[in-house]
C-alpha positions in Angstrom: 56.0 254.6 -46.8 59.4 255.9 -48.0 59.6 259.2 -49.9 61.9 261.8 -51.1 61.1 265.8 -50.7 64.4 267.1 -52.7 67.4 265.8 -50.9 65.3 264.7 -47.5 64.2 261.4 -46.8 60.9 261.0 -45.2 60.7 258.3 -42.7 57.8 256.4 -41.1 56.9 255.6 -38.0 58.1 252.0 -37.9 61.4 252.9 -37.5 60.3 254.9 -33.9 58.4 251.7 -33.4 61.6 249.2 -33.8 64.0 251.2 -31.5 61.0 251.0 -29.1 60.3 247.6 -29.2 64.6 247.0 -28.8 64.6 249.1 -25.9 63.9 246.9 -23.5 66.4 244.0 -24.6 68.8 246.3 -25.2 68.7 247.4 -21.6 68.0 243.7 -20.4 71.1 242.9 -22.0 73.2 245.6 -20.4 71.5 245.3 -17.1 72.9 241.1 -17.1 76.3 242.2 -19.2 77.4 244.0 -16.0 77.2 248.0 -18.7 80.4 248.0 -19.6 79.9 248.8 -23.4 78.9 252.1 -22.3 81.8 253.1 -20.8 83.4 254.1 -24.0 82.1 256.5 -27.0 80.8 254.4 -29.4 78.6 251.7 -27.4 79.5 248.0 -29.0 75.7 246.8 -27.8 74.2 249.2 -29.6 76.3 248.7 -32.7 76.3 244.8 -33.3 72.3 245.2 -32.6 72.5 247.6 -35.9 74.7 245.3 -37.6 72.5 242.2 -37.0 69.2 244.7 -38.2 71.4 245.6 -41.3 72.1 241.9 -42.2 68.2 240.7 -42.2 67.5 244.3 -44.2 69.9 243.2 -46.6 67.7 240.4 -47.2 64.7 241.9 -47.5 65.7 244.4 -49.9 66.4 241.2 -52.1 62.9 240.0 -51.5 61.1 243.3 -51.1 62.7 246.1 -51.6 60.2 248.8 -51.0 59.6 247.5 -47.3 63.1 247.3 -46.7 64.6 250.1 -43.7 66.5 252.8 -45.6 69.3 254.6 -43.9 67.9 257.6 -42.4 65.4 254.4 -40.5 68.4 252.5 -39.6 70.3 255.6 -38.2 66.9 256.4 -36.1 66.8 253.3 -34.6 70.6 253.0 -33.9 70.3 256.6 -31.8 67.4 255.4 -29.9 69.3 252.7 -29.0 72.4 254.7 -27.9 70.1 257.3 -25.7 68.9 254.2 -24.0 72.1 252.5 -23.1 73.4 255.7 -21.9 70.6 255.9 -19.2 70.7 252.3 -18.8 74.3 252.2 -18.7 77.3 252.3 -16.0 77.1 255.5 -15.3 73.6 256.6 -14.6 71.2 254.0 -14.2 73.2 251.4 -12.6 74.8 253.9 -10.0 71.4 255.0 -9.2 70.0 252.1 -7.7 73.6 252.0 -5.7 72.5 255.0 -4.9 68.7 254.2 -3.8 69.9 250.8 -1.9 73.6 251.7 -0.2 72.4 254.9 2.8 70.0 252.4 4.7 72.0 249.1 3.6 75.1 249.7 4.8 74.0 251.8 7.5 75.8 250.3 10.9 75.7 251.5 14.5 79.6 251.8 13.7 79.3 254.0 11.2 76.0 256.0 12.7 75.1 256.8 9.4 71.2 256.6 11.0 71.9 259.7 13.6 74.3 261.2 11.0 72.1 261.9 7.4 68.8 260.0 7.4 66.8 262.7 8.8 68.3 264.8 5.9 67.0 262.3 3.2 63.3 262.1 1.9 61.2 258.7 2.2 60.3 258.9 -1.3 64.2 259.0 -2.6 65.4 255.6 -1.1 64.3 252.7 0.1 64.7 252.4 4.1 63.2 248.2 4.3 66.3 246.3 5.4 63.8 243.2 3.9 63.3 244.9 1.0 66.4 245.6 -0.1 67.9 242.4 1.1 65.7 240.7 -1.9 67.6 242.9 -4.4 71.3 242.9 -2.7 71.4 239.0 -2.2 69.4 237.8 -5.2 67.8 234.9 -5.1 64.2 236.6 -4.9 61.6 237.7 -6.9 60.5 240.9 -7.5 57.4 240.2 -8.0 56.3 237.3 -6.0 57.2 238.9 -2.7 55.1 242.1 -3.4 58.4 244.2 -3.2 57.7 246.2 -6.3 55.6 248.3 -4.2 58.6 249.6 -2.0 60.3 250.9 -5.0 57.2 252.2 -6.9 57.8 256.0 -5.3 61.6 256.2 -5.8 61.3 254.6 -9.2 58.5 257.2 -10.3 61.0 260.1 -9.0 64.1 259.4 -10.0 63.0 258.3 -13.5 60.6 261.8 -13.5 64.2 263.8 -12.6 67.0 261.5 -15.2 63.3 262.2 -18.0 63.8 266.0 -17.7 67.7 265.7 -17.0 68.5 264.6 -20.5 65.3 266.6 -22.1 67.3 269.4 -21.5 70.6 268.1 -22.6 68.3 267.1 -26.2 66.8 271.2 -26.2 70.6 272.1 -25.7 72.1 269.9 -28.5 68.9 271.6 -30.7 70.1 275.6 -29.8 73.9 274.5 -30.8 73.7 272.1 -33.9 73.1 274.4 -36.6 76.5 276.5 -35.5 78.6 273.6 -34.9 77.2 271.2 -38.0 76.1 273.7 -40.7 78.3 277.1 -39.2 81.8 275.7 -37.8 81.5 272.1 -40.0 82.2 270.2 -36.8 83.5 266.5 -38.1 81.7 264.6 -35.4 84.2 261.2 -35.9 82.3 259.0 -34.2 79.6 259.0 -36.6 81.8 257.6 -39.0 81.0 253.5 -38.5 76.9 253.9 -38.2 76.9 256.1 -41.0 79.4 253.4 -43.1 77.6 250.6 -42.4 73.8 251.8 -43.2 74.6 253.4 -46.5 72.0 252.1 -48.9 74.7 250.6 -51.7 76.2 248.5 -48.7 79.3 249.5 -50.2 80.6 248.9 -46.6 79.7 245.1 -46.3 81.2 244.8 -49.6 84.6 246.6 -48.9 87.6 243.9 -48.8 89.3 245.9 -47.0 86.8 246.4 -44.5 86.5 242.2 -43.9 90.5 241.9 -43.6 90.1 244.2 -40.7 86.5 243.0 -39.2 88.5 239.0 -39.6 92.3 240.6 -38.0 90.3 241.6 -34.9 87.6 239.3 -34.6 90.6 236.4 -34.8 91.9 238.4 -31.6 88.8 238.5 -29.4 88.0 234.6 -31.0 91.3 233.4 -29.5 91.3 235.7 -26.7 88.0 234.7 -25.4 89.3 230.9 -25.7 92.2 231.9 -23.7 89.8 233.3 -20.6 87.8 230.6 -20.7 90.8 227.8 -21.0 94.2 229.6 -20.0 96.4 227.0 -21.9 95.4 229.0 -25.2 97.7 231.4 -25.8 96.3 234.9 -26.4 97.1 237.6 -28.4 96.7 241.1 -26.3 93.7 241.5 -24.6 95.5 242.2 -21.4 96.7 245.1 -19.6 100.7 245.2 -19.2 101.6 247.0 -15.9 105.0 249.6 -16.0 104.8 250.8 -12.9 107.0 247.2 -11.5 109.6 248.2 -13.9 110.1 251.2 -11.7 110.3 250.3 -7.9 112.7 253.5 -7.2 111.7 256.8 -5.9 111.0 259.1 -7.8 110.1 257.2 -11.1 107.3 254.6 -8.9 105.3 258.1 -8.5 104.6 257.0 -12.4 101.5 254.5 -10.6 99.3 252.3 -12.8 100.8 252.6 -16.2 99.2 249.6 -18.2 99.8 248.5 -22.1 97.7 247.5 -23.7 96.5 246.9 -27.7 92.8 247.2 -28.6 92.0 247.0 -32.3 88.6 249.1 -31.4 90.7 251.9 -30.3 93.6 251.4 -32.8 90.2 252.2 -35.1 88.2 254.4 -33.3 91.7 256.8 -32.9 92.1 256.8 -36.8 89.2 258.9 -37.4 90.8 261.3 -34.8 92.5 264.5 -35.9 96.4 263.9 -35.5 96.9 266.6 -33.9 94.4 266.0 -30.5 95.5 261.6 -31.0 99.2 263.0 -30.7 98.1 265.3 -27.5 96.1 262.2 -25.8 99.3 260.1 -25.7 101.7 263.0 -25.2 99.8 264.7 -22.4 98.8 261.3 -20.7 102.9 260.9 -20.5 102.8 264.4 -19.3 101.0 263.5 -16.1 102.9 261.0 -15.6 106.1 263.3 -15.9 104.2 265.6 -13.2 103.9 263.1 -10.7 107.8 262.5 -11.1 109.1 265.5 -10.5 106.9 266.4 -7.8 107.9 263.4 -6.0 111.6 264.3 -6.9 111.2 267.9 -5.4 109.0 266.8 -2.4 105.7 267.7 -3.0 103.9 264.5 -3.5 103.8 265.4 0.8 100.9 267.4 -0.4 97.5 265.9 -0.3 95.9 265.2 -3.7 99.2 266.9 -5.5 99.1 267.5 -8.3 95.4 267.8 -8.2 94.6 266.0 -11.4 91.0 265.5 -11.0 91.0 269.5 -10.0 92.7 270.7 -13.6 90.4 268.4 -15.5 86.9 270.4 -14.1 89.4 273.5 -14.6 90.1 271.9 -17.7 86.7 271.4 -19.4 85.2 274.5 -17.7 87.6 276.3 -20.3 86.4 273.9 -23.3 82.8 275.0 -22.6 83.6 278.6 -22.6 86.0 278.6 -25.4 83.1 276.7 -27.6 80.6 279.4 -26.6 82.5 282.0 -27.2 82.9 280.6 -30.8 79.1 280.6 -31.0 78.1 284.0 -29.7 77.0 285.3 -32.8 74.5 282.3 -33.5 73.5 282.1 -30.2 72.7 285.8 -30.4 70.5 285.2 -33.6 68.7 282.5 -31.8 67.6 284.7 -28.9 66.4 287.4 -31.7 64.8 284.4 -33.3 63.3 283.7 -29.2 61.8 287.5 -28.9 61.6 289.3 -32.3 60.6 286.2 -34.9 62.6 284.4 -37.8 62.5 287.6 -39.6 64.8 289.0 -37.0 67.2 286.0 -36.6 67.1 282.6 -37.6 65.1 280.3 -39.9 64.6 277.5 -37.4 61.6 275.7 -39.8 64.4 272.8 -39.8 65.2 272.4 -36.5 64.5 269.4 -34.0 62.6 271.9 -32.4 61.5 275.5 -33.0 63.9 277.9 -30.9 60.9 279.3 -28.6 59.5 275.8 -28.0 63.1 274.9 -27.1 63.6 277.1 -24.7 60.2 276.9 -23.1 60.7 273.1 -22.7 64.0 274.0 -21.0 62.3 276.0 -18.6 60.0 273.3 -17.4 62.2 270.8 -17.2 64.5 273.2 -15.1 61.9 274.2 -13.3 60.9 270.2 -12.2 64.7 270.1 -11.5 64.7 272.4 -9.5 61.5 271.3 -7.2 63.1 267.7 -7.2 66.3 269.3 -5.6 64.6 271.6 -3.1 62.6 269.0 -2.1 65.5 266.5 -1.9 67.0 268.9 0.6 68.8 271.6 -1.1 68.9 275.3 -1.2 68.3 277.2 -4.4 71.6 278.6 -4.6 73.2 275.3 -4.5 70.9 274.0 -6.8 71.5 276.6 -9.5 75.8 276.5 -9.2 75.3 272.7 -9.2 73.5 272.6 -12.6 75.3 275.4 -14.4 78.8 273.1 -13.7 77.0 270.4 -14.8 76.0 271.8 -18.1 78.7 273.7 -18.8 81.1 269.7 -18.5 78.4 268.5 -20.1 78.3 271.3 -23.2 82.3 271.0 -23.2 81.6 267.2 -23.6 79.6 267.5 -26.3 81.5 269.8 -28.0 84.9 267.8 -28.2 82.9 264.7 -29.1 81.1 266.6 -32.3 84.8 268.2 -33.2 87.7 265.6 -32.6 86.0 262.0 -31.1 87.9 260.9 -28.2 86.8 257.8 -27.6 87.1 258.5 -23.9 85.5 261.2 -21.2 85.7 260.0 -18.3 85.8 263.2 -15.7 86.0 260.7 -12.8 85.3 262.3 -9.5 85.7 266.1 -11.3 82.1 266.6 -11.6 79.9 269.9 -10.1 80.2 268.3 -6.2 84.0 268.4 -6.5 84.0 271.6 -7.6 81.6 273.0 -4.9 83.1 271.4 -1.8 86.7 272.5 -2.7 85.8 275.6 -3.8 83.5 277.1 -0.9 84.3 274.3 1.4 81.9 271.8 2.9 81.3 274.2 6.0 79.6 276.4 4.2 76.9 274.0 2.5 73.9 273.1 4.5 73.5 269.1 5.8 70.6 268.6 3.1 73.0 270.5 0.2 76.0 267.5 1.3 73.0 265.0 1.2 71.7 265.8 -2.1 75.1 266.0 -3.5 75.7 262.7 -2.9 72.3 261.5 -4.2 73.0 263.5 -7.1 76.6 261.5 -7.3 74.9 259.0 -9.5 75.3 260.4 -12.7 78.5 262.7 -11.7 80.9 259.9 -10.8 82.1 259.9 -14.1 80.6 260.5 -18.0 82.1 258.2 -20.1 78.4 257.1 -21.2 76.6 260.3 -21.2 73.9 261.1 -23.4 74.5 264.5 -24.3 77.1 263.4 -27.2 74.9 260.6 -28.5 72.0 263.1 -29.1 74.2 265.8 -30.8 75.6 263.2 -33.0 72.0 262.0 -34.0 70.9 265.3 -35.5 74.2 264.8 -37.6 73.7 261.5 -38.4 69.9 263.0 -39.6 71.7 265.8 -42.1 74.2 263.4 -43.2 71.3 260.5 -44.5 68.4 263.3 -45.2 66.2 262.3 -42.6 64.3 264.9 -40.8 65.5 266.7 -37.6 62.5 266.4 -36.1 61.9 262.6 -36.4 65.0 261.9 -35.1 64.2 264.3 -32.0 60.6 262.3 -31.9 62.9 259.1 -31.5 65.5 260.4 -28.9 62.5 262.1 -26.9 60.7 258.8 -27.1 63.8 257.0 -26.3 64.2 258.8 -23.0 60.5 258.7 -21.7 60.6 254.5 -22.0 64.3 254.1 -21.7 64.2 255.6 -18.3 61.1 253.2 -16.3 62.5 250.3 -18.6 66.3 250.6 -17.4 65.0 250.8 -13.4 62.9 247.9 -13.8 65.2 245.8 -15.8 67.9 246.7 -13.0 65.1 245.5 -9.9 64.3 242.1 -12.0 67.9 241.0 -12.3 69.0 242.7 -9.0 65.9 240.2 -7.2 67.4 237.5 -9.1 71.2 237.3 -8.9 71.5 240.2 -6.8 71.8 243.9 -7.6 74.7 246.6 -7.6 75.2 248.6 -5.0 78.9 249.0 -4.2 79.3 252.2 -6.3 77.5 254.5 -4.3 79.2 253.5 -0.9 82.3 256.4 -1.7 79.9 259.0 -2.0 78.2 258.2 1.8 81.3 257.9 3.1 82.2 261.2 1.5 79.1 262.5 3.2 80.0 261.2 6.1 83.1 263.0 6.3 81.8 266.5 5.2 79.5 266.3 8.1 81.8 264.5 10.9 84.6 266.9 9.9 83.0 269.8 8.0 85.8 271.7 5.5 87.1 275.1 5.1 87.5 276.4 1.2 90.9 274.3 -0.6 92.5 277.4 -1.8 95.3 274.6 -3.6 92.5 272.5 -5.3 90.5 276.0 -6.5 93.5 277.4 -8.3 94.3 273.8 -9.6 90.8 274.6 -11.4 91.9 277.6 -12.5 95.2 276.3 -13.6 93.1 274.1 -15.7 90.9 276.8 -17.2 93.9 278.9 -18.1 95.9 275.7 -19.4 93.1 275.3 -21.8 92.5 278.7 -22.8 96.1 279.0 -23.3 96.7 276.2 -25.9 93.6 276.9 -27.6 94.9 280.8 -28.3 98.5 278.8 -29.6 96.8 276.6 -31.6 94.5 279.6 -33.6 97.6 281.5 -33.4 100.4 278.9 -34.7 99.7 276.4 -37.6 102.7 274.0 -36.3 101.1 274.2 -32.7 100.0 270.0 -32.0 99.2 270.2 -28.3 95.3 270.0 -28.3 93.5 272.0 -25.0 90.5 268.7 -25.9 93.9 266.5 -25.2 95.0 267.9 -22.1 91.4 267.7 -21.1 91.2 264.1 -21.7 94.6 262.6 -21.0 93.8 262.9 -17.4 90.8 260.5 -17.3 90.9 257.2 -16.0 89.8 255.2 -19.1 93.7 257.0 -21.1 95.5 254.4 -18.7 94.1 252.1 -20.5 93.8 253.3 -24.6 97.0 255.7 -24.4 99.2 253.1 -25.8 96.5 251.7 -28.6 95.9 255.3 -29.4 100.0 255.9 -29.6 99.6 253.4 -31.9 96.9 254.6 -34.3 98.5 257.7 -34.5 101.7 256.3 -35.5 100.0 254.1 -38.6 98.3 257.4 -39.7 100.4 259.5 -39.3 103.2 257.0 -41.6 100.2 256.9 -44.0 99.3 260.1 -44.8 103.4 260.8 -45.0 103.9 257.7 -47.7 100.5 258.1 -49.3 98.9 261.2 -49.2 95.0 261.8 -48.6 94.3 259.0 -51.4 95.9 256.2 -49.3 94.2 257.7 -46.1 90.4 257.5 -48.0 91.8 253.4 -48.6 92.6 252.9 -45.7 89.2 253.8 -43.9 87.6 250.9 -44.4 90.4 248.4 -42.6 89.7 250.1 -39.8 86.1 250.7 -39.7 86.2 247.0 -39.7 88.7 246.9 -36.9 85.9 248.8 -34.9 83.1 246.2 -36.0 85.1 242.7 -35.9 85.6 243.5 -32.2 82.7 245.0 -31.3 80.9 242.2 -33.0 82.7 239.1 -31.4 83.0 240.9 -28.3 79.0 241.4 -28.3 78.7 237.4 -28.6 81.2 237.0 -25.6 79.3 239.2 -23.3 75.6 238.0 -24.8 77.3 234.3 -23.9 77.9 235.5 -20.4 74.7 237.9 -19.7 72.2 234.6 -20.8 74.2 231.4 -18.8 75.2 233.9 -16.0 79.3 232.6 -16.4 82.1 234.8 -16.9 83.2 235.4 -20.1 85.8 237.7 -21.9 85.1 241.3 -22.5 87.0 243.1 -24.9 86.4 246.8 -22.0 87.2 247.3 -18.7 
């Protein structure tokens, strides 16, 4: 079953099999754990289901070696499972049935959301059935028993057919780019590092001391941690967030806002595997933001709405990532189009590929194509179709990008995504009604991308090269991943929606939104647009110092990043990271560094693991418990 052609491993089927037959707990489990494990880059679920798979494989290599999993296998299954919890997770799948329920739920004759934008929404993208939805907004129903499946059959089939082709294309993307930024530009893709540590086939890993003194340091934290939630006259150790912002009641310095503390060993390891260089700019430009709001408030212009546009220089911000990474990869990508029209002869040998280069693209096309027919049908125009989904790639490509290179363990993009961009930029005025509608429809998986799939699939094909399994197996297992992830994670969100009640608070901004685009339609926000380009430059700029200028440490991926929501709450655990590396590699050298990276690999895995049991504990009784995310 397992072979060896020169340095590739060929893998069976079995392995395509076990990620599909885990698929559904997995997203059972995230669907009653409230997703919050896939709000960061490295999903804990999905890991301490890989851990518990690489325990019983130890076993049965004792007892039977030649059946036992080998890596490339493991690392197969492990992707499938993070594809699936990033459609399942917080922000996608969940958001969409927010989406689906909140227009004719929360619709009141105060709000006259019924005159205002239900004529501009389709019947088969939400369901209208106060009775219906009722069932899955209260709870206490059944899904099944009260023949409501049928309401949600259409809207199920549709929105599942449009995430399906969504993240197709995201999988044909990440096939163009990886052999420039794996095999061309030796990307270092970080978050690969504890998957790839743990399935190696000498379980050197599970043998490290090192590794166990920091898998028992943090799984002692979230052990005493979790007591402390569950009986507060345990004292805990961290696991809180420590506000600033009451230290500083005075103007200008209470501009600072939210500034919480806050220790995580996940992130403490998670930021070691992070070049110094972008941890330092997370930390320093987080503080930078901060130092922005001050002084505008000392000079007066916090008077300005959304000053100093934040959310604006992100977009900005990650628009320039995107082009400075295709700029980088102009020649390859000018060898795949020969490859595309002239043959391998004239370009590239693409034999081992996920995909051939011609199929690639054709795929693309399709999928576009049924993306583009979803969205004229939901009620928009071409042209608003085609700027929408070019932003949205391009974040997404920039994404992906700074993920493979440096591994923040945070993207958020909260609220900076393609219908930011367009409504400040040309102004809600000049967007039809059914454009504003589907932009809010579309909010679902733009609200913010802390768990999007793009990264996860990139990181696969590395994860393939780096354990010899074949490109194209591990594409079979993402492509799979997607087509049963997708039905699975709306169904498992109905059957625990009809029985404790579903989510559907999420999608209430981006109504309300629409309700104000409409009610008080918006000229072009000349301040917000040059706040993008602000960003963009920003970007550019440090990425032309830091080629330029060896000394240069400000990162254009940390400015990027420090804005997000998610750096309020690591900045001080990653300050912290960078601090112990950066003393270790001054007092030992590279040798002490290679040492030290199995303490924190097991700082990653401790907490992960004992944080899985806490949130396992509270998804099967139903009772709060601790969770090591927020």
């Amino acid at each position: 079953m397992i072979s060896r052609a020169g340095n590739r491993i060929r893998t069976g089927w079995r392995a395509l099999i076990i990620g599909l037959i885990l698929i559904p707990i997995n997203s059972l489990w995230i669907t009653f754990g409230e997703a919050v494990s896939t709000t960061v880059s490295l999903f804990y679920n999905v890991v301490f289901i890989l851990f518990v798979i690489i325990l019983f494989n130890s076993l049965l290599r004792k007892w039977s070696p030649r059946q036992a999993l080998n890596q490339g296998e493991l690392l197969i299954i492990y992707v499938m499972l993070s594809v699936s919890s990033a459609i399942c997770g917080l922000d996608m799948m969940r958001i969409l049935m927010s989406v689906i329920v909140v227009p004719h739920w929360l619709a009141t004759p105060e709000n006259e959301w019924a005159d205002l934008f239900w004529q501009f929404i389709p019947d088969w993208a939400a369901v209208s059935d106060r009775r219906i939805l009722q069932g899955y907004v209260e709870g206490q129903s059944s899904l099944y028993d009260t023949g409501a499946w049928r309401a949600w059959v259409m809207p199920g089939l549709a929105w599942s057919g449009f995430i399906i082709f969504l993240v197709t294309i995201m999988a044909c993307i990440n096939s163009i780019v990886r052999k420039q930024w794996t095999e061309g530009e030796k990307l270092s893709y970080p978050i690969i590092q504890l998957p790839l540590h743990m399935t190696s086939d000498k379980l050197k890993f599970l043998k490290s001391k090192p590794m166990w003194i920091g898998f028992g340091l943090a799984a002692a934290m979230d052990i005493i941690n979790g007591l402390n939630f569950l009986y507060p006259s345990i004292p805990g150790l961290g696991g809180k967030l420590y506000d600033l912002y009451p230290f500083f009641p005075e103007k200008p310095m209470n501009a600072i806002g939210w500034t919480p503390v806050a220790v995580f060993p996940y992130v403490v390891g998670l930021a070691f595997f992070i070049p110094l260089d972008l941890s330092f700019s997370c930390w320093a430009f987080y503080l930078f933001w901060k130092a922005e709001r001050v002084i505008a408030s000392a000079i007066g212009l916090r008077s300005l709405p959304q000053f100093p546009y934040v959310e604006q220089q992100t977009s900005g911000a990650y628009i320039g990532l995107c082009i400075i990474a295709l700029w980088a990869a102009r020649k390859h990508l000018s060898a795949v189009m020969k490859t595309i029209f002239r043959g391998r002869s004239k370009g590239i040998d693409d034999s081992n590929e996920a995909m051939p280069y011609r199929t690639t693209v054709i795929v693309m096309a399709i999928s576009f194509a049924f993306l583009m027919f979803f969205c004229t049908r939901l009620g928009m125009s071409i042209f608003g179709v085609l700027i929408f989904f070019t932003l949205y790639f391009a974040l997404s490509t920039a994404i992906t990008r700074m993920r493979a290179e440096l591994g923040s363990p945070v993207h958020d993009l909260h609220f900076s995504g393609p219908d930011m961009v367009m409504s400040n930029a040309m102004g809600s005025r000049r967007l039809s009604p059914g454009d504003l509608t589907g932009l809010s429809f579309l909010w679902f998986f733009n609200r913010a991308y802390r768990g999007h799939p793009m990264p996860h699939q990139l990181e696969g094909f590395k994860l393939a090269e780096r354990s010899g399994a074949s490109n194209r197996r591990m594409m079979t297992g993402i492509l799979l991943a997607i087509l049963v992830a997708t039905p699975i994670s709306f169904w498992a969100y109905l059957h625990a929606g009809y029985q404790l009640g579903g989510p559907f608070g999420y999608a209430s901004q981006s109504f309300i939104r629409l309700q104000g685009w409409l009610y008080n339609p918006t000229q072009p926000d000349y301040a917000a647009t040059t706040a993008m380009g602000v960003g963009l430059l920003s970007t550019i700029f440090l990425a032309m110092m830091r080629m330029r200028f060896i000394w240069w440490l400000l990162h254009p991926a940390g400015f990027a990043v420090s804005s997000s929501w998610s750096m309020n709450v690591f900045w001080s655990s990653i300050f912290i990271s960078w601090a112990i590396k950066f003393a270790i590699l001054k007092i030992g050298g590279l040798k002490l560094h290679r040492q030290s990276i199995p303490f924190f690999l097991g700082l990653i895995l401790g907490e992960f693991v004992v944080g899985s049991i806490w949130s396992i504990r509270g998804a099967l009784f139903q009772v709060p418990s601790y969770k090591i995310l927020f």
